[in-house]
C-alpha positions as CSV (number, residue, x, y, z in Angstrom):
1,X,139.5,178.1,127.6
2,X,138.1,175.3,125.7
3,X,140.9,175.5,122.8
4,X,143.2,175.3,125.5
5,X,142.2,172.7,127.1
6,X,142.1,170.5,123.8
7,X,145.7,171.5,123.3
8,X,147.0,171.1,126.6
9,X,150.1,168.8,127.1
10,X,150.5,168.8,131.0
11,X,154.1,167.7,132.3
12,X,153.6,167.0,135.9
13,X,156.4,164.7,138.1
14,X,154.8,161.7,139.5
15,X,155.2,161.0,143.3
16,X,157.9,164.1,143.5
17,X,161.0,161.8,141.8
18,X,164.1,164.3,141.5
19,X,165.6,162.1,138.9
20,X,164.7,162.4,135.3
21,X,163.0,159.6,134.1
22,X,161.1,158.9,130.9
23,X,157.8,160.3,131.0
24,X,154.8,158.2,130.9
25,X,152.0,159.5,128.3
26,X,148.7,159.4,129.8
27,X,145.7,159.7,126.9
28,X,142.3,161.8,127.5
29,X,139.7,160.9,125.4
30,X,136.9,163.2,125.7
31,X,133.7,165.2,123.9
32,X,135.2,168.6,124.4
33,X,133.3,170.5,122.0
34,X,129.8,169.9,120.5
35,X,126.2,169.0,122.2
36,X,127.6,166.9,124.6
37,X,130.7,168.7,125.6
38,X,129.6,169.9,129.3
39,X,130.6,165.8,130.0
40,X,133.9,166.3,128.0
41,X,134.9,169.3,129.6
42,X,134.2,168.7,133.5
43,X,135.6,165.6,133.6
44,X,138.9,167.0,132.3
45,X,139.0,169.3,134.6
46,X,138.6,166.7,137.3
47,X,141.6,165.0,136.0
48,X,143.7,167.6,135.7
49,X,143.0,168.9,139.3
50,X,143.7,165.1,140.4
51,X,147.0,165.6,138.5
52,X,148.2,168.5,139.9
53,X,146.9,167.2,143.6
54,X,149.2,164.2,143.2
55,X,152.6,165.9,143.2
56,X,153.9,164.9,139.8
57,X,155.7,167.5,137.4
58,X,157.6,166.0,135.1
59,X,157.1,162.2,134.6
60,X,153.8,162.1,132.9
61,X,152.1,164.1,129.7
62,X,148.6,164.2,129.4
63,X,147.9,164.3,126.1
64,X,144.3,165.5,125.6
65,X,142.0,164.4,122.1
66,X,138.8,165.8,121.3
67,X,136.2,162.9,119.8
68,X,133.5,165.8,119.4
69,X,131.0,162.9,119.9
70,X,131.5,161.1,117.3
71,X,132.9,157.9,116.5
72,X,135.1,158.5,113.9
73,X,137.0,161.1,116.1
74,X,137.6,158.5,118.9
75,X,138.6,156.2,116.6
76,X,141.0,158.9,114.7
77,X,142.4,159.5,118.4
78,X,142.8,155.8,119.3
79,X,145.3,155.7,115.8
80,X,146.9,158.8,117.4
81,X,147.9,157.5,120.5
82,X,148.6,154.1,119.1
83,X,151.0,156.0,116.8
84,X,152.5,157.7,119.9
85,X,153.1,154.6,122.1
86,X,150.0,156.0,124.5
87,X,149.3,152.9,126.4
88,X,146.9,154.0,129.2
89,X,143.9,156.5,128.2
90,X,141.0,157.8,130.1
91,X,138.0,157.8,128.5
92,X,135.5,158.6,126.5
93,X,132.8,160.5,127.4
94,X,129.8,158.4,125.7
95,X,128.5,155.5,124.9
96,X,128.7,156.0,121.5
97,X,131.8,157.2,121.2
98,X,133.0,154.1,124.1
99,X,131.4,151.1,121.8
100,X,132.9,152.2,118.4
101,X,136.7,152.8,120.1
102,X,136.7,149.7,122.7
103,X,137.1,147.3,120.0
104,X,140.3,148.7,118.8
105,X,141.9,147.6,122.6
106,X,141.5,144.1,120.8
107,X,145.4,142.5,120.4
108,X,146.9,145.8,121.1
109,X,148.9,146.7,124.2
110,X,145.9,149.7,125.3
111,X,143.7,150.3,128.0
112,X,141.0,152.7,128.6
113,X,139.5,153.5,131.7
114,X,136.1,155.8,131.4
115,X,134.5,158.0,134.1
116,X,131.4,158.2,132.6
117,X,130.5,155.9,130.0
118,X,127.6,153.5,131.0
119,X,125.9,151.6,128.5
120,X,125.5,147.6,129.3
121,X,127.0,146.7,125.7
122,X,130.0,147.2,127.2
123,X,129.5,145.1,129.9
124,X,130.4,141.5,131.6
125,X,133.2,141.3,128.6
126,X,136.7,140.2,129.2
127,X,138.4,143.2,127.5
128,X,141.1,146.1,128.2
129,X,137.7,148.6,129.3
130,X,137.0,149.6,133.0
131,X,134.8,152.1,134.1
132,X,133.9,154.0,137.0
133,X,130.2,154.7,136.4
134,X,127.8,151.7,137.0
135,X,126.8,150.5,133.4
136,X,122.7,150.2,132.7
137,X,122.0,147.1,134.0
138,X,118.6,145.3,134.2
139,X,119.1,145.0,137.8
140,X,119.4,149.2,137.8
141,X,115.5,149.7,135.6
142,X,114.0,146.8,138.1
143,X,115.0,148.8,140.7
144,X,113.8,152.3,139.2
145,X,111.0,150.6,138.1
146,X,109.7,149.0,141.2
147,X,110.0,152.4,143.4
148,X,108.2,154.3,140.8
149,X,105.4,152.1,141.3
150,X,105.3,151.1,144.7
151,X,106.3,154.4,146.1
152,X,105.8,157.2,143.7
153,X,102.6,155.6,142.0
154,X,104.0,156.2,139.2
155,X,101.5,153.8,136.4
156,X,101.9,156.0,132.7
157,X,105.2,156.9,131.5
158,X,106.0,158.4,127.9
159,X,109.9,158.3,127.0
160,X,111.8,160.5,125.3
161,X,115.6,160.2,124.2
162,X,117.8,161.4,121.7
163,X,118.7,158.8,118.8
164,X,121.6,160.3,118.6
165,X,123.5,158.6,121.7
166,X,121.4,155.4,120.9
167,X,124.3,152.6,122.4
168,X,123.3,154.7,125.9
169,X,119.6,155.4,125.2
170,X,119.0,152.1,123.6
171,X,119.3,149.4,127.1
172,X,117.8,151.9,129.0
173,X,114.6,152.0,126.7
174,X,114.8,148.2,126.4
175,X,115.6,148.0,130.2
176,X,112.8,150.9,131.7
177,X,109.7,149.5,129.3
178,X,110.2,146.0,130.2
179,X,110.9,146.9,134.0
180,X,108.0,149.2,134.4
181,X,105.3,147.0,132.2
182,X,106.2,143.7,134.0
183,X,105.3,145.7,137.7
184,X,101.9,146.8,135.7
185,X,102.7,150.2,134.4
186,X,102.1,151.5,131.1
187,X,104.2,153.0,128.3
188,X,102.4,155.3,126.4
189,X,104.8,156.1,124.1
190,X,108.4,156.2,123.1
191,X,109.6,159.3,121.5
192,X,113.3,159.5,119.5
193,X,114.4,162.6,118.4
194,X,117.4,164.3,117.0
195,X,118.2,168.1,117.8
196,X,119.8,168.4,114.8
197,X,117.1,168.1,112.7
198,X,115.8,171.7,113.8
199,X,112.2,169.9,115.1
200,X,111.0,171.9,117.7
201,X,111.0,170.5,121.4
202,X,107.1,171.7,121.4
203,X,106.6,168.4,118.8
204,X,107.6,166.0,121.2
205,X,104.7,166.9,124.2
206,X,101.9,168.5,122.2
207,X,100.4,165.2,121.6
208,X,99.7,165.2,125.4
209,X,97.9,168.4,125.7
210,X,94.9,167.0,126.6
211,X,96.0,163.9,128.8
212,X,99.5,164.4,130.1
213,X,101.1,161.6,131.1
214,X,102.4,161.1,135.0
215,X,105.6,161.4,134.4
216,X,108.2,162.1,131.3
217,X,111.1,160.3,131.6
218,X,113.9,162.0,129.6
219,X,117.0,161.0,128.3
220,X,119.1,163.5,126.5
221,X,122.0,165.8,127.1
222,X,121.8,168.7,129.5
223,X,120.5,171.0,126.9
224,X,118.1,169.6,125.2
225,X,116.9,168.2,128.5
226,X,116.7,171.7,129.7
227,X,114.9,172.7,126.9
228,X,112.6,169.8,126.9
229,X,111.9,170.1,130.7
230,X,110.7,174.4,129.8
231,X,108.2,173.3,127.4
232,X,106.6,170.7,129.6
233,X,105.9,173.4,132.7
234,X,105.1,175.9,130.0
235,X,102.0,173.5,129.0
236,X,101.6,174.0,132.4
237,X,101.4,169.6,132.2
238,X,101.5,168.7,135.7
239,X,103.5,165.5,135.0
240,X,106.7,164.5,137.3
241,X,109.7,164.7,135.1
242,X,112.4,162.2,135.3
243,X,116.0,163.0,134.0
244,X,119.4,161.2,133.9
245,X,122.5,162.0,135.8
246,X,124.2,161.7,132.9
247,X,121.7,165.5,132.0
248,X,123.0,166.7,135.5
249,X,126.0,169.0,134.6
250,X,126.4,172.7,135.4
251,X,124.8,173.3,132.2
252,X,121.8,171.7,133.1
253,X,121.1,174.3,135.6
254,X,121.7,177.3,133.8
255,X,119.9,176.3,130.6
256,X,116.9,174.8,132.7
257,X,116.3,178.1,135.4
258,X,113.4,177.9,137.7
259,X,112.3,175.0,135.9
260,X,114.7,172.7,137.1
261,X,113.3,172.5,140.0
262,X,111.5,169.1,141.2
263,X,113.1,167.0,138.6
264,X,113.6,163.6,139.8
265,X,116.6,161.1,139.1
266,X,118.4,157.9,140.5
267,X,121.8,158.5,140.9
268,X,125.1,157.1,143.3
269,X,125.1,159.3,146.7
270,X,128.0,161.3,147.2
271,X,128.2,162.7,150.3
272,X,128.9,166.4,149.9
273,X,129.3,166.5,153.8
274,X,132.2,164.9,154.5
275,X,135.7,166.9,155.1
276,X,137.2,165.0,152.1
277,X,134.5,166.5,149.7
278,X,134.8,169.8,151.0
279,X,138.6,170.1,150.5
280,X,137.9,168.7,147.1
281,X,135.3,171.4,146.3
282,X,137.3,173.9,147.7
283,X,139.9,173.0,145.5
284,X,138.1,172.8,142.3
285,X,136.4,176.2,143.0
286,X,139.6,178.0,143.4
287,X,141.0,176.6,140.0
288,X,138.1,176.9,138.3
289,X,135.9,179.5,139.7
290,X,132.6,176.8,139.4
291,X,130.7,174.3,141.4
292,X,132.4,170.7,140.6
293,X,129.2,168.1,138.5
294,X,129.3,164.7,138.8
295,X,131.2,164.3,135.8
296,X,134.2,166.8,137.7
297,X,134.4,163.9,140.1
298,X,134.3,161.1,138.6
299,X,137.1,162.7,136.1
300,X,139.0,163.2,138.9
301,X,138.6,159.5,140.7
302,X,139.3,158.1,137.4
303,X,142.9,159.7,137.2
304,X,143.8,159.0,140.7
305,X,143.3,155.4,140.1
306,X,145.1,155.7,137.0
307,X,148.1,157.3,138.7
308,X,148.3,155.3,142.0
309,X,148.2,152.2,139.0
310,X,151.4,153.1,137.4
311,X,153.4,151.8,139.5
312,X,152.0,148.7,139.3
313,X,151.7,148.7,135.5
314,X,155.8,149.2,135.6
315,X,156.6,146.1,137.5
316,X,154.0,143.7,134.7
317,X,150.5,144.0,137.2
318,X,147.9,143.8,134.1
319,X,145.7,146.7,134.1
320,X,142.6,145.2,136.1
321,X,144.7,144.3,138.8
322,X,146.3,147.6,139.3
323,X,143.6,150.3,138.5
324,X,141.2,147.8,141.2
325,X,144.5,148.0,143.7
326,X,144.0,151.9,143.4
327,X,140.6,151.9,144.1
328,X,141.3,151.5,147.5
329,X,143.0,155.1,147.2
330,X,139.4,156.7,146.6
331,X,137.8,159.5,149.1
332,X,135.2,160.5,147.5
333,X,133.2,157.3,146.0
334,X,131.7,155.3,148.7
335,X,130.7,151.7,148.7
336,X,132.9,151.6,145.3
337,X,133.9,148.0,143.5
338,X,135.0,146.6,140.4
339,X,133.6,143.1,139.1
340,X,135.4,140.7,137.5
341,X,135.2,142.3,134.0
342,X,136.2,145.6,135.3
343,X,132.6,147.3,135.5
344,X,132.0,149.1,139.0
345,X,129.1,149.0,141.0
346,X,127.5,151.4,143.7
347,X,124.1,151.6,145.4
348,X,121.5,153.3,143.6
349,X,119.7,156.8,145.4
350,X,116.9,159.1,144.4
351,X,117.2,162.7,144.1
352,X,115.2,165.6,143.5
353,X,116.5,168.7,142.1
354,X,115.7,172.3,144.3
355,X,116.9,175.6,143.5
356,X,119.9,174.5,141.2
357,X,121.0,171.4,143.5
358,X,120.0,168.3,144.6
359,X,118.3,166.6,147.4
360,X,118.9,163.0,148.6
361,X,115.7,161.5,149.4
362,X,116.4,158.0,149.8
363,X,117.8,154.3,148.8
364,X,116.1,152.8,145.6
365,X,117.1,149.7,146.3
């Protein structure tokens, strides 16, 4: 599946035109295979289901590249589309991946739009990058910060992320210690750590055996959060455990088992009851025989503002105008905006995680 999905050219008609017409490429950056390719993979998935669900079939190509997670590979892509006239892309995946390729928009006629990319280096700058997800802002860690105190009692933290992804890990470190010690908690420690290096995920708690900590906070992909979240309740550590959505893929859930369950994390609600989720779902399901993640929708949001944009990117609209015109075409997102330098915004929830789902318990802010 995965191979096919990396070389998959789709040719879809846009808004059902009978005449031919030159197609218009659409690039798909993406970590399809490696650690992090659970992100990679869903959110393609929701694109091509948005696709399809628009009516086109043979006025645009999505043209799919594979950055594996690293730099060089997004920055190998970006050449390739350049070389191929590929003028829109969505994408990438991470942070990493996102600072090293958004410079090479500079001067050139390209625009990316990510779905999932949310480090704060990326944001406030006058650029050719939009995003859907909410970037890591200080604002975001005051406001985790403040309702761990004040309504979790939350005082004694120890972090752990991977170095790995560090343009995503390194403002939320910066952000969460600052936050958290300025309402009078404490950081006991902060813990990097690269899965690569073959360290076992035993190393990173055993120093607590004999004082756990309150809580863990944990950022990392879905495996090794998994995996990280199994040896803290085999300690038997009675520590809350704090995750990232960006953890919260199907993967997350089957790596993690029974204990997944009562992991905490502040997210953006989407409400799973309304009739335009369920179609969606139901949709998804059929195609792909799985539950949609977060990353499935906010793949799939991403390309219907890219498609209902087109248009405007045909008569000379510049790309912020049009992709925040096609916002207004969203059913799924609520309380969705773009600021002036085309990073979104959306209210902040907390969640807990029960029998491989989660709960909405409340506004954090």
């Amino acid at each position: 599946m995965l191979r096919i999905l990396i070389a998959l050219t789709i040719a879809l008609t846009l808004f059902g035109c009978e005449t031919q017409e030159k197609k218009t490429d659409i690039g798909f950056l993406g970590t399809l295979s490696g650690r992090y390719s659970d992100l990679g993979q869903d959110t393609l998935k929701g694109a091509m289901l948005a696709l399809e669900e628009s009516g086109a079939d043979e006025s645009v190509n999505l043209v799919v590249k594979d950055d594996k997670g690293i730099p060089s590979e997004g920055l190998s892509a970006m050449s390739s589309f350049e070389s191929a006239d590929i003028r829109y892309i969505i994408g990438p995946s991470i942070s990493n991946v996102a600072t090293a390729v958004t410079p090479y928009l500079d001067g050139r006629y390209m625009f990316m739009l990510s779905p999932t990319v949310s480090t704060s280096e990326l944001a406030g700058k006058d650029d050719h990058f939009m995003r859907t997800m909410p970037h890591n802002s200080r604002r975001q860690a005051e406001n985790i910060s403040r309702y761990l105190i004040t309504k979790m009692n939350i005082k004694d933290m120890v972090i752990i992320y991977d170095s790995r992804n560090s343009s995503y890990a390194g403002d939320l470190v910066k952000n969460a210690t600052e936050t958290f010690i300025s309402r009078g908690g404490r950081i006991r420690d902060i813990r990097a750590f690269n899965p690569e290096s073959g360290e076992s995920m035993n190393t990173l708690i055993m120093k607590d055996k004999n004082n756990p900590p309150q809580m863990y906070y944990i950022l990392a992909s879905a495996m090794d959060t998994a995996l990280i979240i199994w040896q803290i309740k085999k300690a038997e550590f009675k520590s809350k455990i704090l995750i990232r959505a960006w953890a919260l893929s199907n993967e997350f859930f089957r790596f993690s088992g029974e204990a997944g369950d009562d992991v905490y994390l502040f997210d953006y609600y989407i409400d799973k009851n309304t009739k335009q989720y369920t179609a969606f779902r139901s949709r998804y399901m059929k195609k792909y025989r799985q539950e949609p993640s977060w990353f499935s929708l906010y793949g799939h949001e991403s390309m219907v503002m890219m498609i209902h944009a087109l248009p405007d990117l045909e008569k000379g609209a510049s790309f912020y105008d049009a992709v925040s015109a096609a916002a207004r075409h969203l059913e799924l997102i609520p309380e969705f905006s773009f600021d002036e330098y085309g990073d979104s915004y959306m209210p902040l929830n907390l969640f807990v995680t029960k029998s491989g789902k989660t709960e909405r318990i409340g506004l954090a802010e």
